[in-house]
PALUMSE-322297 format. One record per residue (C-alpha): x, y, z; residue number from 1. Coordinates in nm, 2 decimals. Example, Ala and Ser with C-alpha at 12.3 -4.5 7.8 and 13.67 -1.06 7.14 Angstrom:
[[1.23, -0.45, 0.78], 1]
[[1.37, -0.11, 0.71], 2]
This chain:
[[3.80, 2.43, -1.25], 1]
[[3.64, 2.14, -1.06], 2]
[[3.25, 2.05, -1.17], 3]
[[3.00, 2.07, -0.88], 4]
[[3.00, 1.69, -0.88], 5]
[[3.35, 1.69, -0.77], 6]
[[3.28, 1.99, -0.49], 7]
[[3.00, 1.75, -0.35], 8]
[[3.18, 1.46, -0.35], 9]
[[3.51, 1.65, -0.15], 10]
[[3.23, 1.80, 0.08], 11]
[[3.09, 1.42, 0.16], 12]
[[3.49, 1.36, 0.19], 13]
[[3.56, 1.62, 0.47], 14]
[[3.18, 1.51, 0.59], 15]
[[3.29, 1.17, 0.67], 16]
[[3.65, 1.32, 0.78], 17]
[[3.49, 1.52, 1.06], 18]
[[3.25, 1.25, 1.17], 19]
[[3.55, 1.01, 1.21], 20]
[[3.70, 1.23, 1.48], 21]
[[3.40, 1.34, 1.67], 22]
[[3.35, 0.97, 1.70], 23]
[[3.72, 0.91, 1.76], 24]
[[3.69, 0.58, 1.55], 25]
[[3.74, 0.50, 1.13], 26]
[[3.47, 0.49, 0.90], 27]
[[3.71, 0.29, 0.69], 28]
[[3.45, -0.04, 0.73], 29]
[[3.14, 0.18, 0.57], 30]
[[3.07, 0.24, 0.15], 31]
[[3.04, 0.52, 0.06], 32]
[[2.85, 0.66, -0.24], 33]
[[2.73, 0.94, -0.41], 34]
[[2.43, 0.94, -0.67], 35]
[[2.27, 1.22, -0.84], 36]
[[1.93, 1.14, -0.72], 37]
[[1.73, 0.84, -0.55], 38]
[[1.53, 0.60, -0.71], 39]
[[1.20, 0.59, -0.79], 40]
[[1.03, 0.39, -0.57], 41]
[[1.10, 0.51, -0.21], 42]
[[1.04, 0.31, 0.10], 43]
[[0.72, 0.39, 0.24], 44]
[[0.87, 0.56, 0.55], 45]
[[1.13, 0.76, 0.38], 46]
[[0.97, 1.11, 0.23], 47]
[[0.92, 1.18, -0.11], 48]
[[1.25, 1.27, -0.18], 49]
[[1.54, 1.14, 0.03], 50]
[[1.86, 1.32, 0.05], 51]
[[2.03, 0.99, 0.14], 52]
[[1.99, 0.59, 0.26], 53]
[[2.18, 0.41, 0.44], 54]
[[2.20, 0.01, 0.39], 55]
[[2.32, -0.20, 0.68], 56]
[[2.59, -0.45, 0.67], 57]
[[2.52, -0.82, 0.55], 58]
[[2.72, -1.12, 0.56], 59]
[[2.84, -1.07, 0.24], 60]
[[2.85, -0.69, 0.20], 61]
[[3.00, -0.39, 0.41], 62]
[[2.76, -0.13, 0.51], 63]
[[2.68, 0.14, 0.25], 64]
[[2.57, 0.52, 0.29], 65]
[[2.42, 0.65, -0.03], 66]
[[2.40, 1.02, -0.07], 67]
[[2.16, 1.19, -0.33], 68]
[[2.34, 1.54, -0.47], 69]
[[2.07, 1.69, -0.68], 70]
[[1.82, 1.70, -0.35], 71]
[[2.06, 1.78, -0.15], 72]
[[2.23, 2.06, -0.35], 73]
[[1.83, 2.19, -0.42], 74]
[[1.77, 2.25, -0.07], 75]
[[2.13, 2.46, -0.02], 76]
[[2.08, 2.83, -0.02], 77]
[[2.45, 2.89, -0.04], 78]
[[2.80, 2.70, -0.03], 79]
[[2.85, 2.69, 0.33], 80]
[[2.47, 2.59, 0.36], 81]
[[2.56, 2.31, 0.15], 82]
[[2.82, 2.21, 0.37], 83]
[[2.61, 2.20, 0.69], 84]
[[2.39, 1.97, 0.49], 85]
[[2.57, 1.76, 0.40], 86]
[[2.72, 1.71, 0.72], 87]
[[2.41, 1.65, 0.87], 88]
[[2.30, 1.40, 0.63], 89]
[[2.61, 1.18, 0.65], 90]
[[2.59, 1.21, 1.07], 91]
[[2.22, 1.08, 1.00], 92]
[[2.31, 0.81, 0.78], 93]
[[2.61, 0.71, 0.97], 94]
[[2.39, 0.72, 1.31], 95]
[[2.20, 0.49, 1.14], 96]
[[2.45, 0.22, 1.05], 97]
[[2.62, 0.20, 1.37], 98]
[[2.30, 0.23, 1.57], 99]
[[2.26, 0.56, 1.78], 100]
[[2.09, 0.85, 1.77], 101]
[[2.21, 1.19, 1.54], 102]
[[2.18, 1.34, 1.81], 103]
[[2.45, 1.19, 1.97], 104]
[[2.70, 1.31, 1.70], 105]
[[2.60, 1.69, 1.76], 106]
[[2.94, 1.90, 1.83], 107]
């Protein structure tokens, strides 16, 4: 029996899975991470509570794509809801980091 921590994480897996072949490129070069919810103090132009951040790349670090389960498993009616979230929030994210619009990563 696998604990909803693990679903989420496989669900951010096959996220990331489908992303990497819409865009036709590897992901490989992005961290990836998974908390159960965001900090404290959120930017002043994220909302209250944000489903996910995405840090860009410095010269020392790769770039990095948090996602935040609890809020994003609160707003999920059902499983395949779930899914579609996350989906979208890891095309968000990942639109992000390499610069263009979610949009653009639509099916």
């Amino acid at each position: 029996m696998r604990s909803r921590s693990s679903r989420f994480d496989e669900l951010v897996l096959d996220a990331v899975d489908h992303l990497e072949h819409r865009l036709h490129r590897s992901l490989s070069d992005l961290e990836l991470a998974v908390e159960d919810v965001p900090p404290s103090d959120p930017a002043p132009w994220e909302p209250q509570i944000a489903l996910g951040r995405a840090f860009p790349a410095t010269r020392t670090t790769a770039a990095r794509i948090v996602l935040y389960r609890r809020p994003i498993e609160s707003r999920a009616l059902h499983e395949a809801d779930l899914a579609t979230l996350v989906d979208d929030v890891v095309a968000e994210q990942v639109a992000g980091v390499i610069g263009i619009h979610p949009d653009d990563l639509e099916d």
